[in-house]
Backbone as JSON Lines, residues from 0, in Angstrom:
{"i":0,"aa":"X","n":[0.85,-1.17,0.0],"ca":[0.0,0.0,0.0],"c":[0.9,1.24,0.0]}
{"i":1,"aa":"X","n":[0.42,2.07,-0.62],"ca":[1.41,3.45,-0.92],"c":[1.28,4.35,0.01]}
{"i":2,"aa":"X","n":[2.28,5.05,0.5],"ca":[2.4,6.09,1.24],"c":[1.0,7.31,1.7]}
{"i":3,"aa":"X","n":[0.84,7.5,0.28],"ca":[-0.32,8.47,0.25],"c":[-1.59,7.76,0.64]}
{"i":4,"aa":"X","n":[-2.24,6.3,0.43],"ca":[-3.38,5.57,0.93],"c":[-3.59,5.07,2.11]}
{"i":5,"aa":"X","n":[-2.68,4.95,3.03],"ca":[-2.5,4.86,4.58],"c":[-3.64,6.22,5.1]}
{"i":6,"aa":"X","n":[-2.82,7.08,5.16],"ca":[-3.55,8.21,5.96],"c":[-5.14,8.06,5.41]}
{"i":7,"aa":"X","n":[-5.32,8.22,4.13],"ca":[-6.82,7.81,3.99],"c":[-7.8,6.6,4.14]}
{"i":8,"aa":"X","n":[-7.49,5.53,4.44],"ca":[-7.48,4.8,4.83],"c":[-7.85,4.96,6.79]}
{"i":9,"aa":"X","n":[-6.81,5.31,6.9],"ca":[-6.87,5.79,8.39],"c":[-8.42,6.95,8.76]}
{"i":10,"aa":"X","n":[-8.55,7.56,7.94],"ca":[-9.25,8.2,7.9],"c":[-10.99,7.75,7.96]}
{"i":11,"aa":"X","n":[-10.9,6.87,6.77],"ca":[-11.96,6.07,6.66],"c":[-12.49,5.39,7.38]}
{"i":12,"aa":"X","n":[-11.86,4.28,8.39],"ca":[-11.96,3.76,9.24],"c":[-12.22,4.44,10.52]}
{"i":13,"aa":"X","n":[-11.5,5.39,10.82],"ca":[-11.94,6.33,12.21],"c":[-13.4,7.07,12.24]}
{"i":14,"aa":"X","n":[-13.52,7.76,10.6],"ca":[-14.89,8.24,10.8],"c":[-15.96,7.36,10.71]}
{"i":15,"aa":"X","n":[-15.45,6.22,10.25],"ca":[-16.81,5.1,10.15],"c":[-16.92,4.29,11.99]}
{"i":16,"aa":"X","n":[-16.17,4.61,12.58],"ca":[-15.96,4.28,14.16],"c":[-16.88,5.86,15.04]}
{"i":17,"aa":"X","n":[-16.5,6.88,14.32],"ca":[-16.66,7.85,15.12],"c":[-18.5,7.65,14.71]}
{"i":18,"aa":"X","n":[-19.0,7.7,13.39],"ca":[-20.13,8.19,13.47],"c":[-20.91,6.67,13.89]}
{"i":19,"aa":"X","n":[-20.2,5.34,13.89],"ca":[-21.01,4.13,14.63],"c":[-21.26,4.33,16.21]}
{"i":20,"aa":"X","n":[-20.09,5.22,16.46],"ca":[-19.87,5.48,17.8],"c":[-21.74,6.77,18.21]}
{"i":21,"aa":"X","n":[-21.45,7.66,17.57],"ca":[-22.43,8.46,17.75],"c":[-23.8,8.17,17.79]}
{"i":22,"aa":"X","n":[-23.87,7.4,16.58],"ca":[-25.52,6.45,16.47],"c":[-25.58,5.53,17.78]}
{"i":23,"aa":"X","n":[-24.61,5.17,17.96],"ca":[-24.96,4.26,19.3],"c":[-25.24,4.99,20.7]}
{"i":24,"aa":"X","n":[-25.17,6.33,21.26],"ca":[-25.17,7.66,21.34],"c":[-26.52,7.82,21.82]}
{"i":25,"aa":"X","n":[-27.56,7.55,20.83],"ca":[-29.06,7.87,20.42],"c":[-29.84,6.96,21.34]}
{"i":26,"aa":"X","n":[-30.41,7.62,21.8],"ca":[-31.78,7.08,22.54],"c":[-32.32,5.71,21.88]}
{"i":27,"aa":"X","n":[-32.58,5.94,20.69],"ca":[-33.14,4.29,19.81],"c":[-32.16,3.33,19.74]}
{"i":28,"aa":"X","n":[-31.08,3.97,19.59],"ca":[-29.74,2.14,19.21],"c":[-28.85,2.48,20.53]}
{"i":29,"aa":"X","n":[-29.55,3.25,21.73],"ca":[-28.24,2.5,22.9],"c":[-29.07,1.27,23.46]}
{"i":30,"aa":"X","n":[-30.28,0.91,23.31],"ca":[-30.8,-0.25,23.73],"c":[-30.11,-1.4,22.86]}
{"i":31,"aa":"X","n":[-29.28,-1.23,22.31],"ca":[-28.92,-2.5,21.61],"c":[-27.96,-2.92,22.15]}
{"i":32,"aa":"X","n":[-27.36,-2.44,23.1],"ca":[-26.46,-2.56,24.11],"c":[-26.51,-3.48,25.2]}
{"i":33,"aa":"X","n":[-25.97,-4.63,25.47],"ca":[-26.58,-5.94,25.99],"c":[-25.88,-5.33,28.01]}
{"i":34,"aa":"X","n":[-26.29,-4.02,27.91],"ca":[-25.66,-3.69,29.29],"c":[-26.61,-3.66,30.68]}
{"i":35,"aa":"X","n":[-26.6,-3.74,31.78],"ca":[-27.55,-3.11,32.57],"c":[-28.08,-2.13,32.54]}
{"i":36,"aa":"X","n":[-27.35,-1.0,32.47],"ca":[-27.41,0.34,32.08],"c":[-27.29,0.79,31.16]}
{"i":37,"aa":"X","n":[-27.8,0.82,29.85],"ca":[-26.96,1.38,28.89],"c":[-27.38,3.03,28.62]}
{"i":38,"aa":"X","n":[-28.21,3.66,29.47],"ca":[-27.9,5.17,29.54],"c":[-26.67,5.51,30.37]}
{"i":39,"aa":"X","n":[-26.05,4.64,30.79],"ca":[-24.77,5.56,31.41],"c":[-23.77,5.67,30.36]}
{"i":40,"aa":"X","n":[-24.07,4.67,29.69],"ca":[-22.69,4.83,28.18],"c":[-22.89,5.82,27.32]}
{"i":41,"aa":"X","n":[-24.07,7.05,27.05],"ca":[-24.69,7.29,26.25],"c":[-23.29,9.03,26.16]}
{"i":42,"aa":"X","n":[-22.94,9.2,27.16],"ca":[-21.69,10.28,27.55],"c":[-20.72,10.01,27.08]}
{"i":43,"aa":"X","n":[-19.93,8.84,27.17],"ca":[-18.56,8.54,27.08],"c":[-18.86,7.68,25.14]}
{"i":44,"aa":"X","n":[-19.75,7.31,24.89],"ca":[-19.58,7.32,23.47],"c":[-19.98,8.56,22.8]}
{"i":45,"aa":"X","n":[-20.48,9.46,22.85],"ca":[-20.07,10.56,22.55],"c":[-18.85,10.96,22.12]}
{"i":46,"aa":"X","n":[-18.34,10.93,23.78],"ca":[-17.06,11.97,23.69],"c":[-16.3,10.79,22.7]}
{"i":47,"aa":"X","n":[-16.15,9.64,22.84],"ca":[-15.06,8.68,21.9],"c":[-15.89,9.2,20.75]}
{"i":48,"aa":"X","n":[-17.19,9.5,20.44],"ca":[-17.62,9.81,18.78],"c":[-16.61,10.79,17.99]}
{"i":49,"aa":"X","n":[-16.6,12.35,18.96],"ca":[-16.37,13.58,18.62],"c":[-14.69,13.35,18.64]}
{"i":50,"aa":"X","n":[-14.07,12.75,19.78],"ca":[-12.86,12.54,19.7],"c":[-12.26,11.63,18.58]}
{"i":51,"aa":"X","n":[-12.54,11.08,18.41],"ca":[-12.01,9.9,16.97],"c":[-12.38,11.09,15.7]}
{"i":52,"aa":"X","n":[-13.49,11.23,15.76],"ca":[-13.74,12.78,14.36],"c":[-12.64,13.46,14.4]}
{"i":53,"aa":"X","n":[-11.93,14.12,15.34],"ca":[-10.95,14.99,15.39],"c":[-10.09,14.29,15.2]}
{"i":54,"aa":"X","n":[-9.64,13.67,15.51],"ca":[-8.43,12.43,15.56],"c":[-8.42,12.41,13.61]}
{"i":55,"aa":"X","n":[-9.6,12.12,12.94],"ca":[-9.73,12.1,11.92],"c":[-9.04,13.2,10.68]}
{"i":56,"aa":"X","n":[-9.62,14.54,11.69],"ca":[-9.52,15.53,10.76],"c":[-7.69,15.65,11.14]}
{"i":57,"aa":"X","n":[-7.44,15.51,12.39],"ca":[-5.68,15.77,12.38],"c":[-4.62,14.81,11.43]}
{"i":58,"aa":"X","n":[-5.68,13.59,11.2],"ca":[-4.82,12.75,10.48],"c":[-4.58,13.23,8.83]}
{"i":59,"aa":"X","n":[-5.91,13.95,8.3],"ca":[-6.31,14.42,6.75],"c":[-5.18,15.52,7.09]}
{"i":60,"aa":"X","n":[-5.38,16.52,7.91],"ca":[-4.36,18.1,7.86],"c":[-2.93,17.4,7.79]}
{"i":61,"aa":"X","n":[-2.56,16.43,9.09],"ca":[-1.39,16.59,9.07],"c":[-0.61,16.03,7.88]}
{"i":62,"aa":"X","n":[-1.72,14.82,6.82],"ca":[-1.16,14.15,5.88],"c":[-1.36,14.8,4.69]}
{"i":63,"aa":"X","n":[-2.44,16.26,4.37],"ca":[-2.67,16.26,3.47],"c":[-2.78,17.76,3.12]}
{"i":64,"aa":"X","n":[-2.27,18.32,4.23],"ca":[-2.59,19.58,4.06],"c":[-3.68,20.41,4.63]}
{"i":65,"aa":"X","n":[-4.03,21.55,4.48],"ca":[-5.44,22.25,5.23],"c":[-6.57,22.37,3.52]}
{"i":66,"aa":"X","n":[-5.92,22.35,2.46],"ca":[-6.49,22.15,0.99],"c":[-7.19,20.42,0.76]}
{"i":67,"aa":"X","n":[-6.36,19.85,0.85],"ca":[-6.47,18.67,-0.18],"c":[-7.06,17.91,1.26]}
{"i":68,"aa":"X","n":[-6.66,17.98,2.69],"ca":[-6.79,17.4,3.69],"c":[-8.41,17.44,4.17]}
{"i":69,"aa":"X","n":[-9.0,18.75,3.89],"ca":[-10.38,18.72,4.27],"c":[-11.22,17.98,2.97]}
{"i":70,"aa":"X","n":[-10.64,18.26,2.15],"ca":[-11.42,17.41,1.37],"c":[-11.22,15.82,1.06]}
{"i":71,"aa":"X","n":[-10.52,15.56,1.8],"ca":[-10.49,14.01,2.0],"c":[-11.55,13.41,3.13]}
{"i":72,"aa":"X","n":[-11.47,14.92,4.33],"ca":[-11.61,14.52,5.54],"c":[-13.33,14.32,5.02]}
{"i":73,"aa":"X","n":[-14.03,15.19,4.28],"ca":[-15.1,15.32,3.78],"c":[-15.47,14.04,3.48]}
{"i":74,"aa":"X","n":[-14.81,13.6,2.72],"ca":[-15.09,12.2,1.43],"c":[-15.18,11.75,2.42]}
{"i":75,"aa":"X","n":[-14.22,10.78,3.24],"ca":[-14.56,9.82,4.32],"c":[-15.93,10.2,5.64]}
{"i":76,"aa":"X","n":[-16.35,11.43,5.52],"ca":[-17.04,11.38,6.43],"c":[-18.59,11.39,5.89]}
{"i":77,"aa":"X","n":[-18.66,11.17,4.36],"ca":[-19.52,11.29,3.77],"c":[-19.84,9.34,3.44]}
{"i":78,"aa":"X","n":[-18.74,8.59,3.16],"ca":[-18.58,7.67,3.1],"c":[-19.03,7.08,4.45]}
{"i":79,"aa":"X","n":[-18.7,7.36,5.46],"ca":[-18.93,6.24,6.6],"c":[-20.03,7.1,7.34]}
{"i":80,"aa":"X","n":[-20.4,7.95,6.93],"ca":[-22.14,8.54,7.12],"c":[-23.08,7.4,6.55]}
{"i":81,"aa":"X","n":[-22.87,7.47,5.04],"ca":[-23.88,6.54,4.38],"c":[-23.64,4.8,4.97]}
{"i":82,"aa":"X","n":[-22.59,4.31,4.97],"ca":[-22.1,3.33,5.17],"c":[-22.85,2.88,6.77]}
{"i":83,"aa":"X","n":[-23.14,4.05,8.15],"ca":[-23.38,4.16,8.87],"c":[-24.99,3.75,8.89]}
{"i":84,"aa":"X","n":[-25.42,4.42,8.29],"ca":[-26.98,4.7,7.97],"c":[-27.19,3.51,7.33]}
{"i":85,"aa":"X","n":[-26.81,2.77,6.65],"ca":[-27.1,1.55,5.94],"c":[-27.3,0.31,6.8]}
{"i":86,"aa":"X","n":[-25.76,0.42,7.62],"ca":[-26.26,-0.4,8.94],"c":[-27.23,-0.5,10.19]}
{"i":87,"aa":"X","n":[-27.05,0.69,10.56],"ca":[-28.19,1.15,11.31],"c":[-29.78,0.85,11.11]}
{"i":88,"aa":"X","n":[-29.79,0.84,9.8],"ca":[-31.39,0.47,8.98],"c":[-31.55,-1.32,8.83]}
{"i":89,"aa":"X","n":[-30.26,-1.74,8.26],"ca":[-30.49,-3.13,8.0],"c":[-30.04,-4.0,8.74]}
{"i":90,"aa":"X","n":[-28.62,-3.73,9.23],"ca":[-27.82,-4.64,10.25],"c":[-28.06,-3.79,11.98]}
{"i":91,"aa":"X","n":[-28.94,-3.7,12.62],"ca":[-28.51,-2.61,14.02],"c":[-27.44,-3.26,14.71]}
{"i":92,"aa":"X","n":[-27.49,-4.7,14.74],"ca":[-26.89,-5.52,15.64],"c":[-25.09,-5.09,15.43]}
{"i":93,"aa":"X","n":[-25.23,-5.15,14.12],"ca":[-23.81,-4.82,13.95],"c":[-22.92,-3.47,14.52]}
{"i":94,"aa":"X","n":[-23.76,-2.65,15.1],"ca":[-22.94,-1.09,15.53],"c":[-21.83,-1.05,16.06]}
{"i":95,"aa":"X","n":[-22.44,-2.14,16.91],"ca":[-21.1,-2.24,18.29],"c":[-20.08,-2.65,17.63]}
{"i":96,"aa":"X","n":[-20.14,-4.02,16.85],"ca":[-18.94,-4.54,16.62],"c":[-18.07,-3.4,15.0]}
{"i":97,"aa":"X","n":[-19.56,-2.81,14.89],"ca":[-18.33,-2.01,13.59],"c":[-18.19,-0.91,14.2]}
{"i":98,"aa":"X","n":[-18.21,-0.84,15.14],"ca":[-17.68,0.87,16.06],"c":[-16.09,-0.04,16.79]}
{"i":99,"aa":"X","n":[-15.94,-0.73,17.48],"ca":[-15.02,-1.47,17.44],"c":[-13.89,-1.71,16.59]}
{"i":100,"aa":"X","n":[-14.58,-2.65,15.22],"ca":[-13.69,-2.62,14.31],"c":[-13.04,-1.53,13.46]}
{"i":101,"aa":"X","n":[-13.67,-0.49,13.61],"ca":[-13.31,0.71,13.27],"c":[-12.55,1.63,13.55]}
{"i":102,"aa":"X","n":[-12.4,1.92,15.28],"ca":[-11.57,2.41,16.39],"c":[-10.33,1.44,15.93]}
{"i":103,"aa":"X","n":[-10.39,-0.34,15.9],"ca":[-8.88,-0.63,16.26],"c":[-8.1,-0.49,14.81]}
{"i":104,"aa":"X","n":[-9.17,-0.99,13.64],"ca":[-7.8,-0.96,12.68],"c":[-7.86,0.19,12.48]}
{"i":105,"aa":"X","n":[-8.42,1.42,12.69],"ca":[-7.9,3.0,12.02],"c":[-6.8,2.98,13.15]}
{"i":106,"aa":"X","n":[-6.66,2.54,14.13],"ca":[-5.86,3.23,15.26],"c":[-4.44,2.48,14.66]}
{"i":107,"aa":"X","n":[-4.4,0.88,14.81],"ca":[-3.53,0.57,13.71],"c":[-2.65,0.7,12.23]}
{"i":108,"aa":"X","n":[-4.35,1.06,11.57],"ca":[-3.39,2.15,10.41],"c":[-2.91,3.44,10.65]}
{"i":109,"aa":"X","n":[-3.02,4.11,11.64],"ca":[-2.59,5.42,12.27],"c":[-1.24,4.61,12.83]}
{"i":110,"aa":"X","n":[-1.04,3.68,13.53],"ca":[0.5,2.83,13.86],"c":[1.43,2.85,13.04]}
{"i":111,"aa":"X","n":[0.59,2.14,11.97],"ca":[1.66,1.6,11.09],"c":[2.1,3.14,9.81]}
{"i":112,"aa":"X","n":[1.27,4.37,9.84],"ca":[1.65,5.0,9.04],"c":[3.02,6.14,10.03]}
{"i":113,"aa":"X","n":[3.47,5.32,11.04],"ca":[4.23,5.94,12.01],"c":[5.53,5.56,11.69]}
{"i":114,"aa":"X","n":[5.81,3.69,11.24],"ca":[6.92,3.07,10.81],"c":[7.33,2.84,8.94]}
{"i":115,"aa":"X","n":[6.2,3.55,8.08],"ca":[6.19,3.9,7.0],"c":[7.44,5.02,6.66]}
């Protein structure tokens, strides 16, 4: 994989974590949450929503510029919006585990674009 597809990549994956993170967030899909409580989680996935978004946008600036970088940051957040919404409608069950899978390998491709 090339230099330049890492960071986007990275990108992709974090905002598709951040906005699974947020939907799960919502009054309707935190019951899908096999917790006792699952209004106490409804704070701290938030803040992991908004924080991974940023995390996002520092990864587009710092790889791509404040030009070419927002408009990447755009594309991916337009991408794992729809991608979001698709699941949410057809798969709910799946949130958790693609808010998960999303957080570790972006955090990983954020690793590995460290020893690149």
């Amino acid at each position: 994989m090339t230099q330049t597809a890492l960071p986007l990549l990275a990108q992709c994956l974090l905002t598709l974590a951040a906005f699974a993170s947020l939907c799960l967030a919502t009054p309707r899909h935190i019951q899908r949450l096999k917790t006792s409580r699952p209004q106490q989680w409804r704070t701290p996935l938030r803040w992991v929503g908004w924080s991974v978004l940023t995390a996002a946008l520092t990864t587009a600036v710092i790889s791509s510029g404040w030009g070419l970088g927002l408009v990447e940051w755009f594309g991916a957040l337009t991408l794992a919006a729809v991608t979001v919404v698709l699941i949410a409608t057809y798969r709910p069950t799946w949130l958790k585990a693609v808010t998960w899978a999303g957080l570790l390998l972006g955090l990983g491709t954020l690793s590995a674009m460290l020893y690149v």
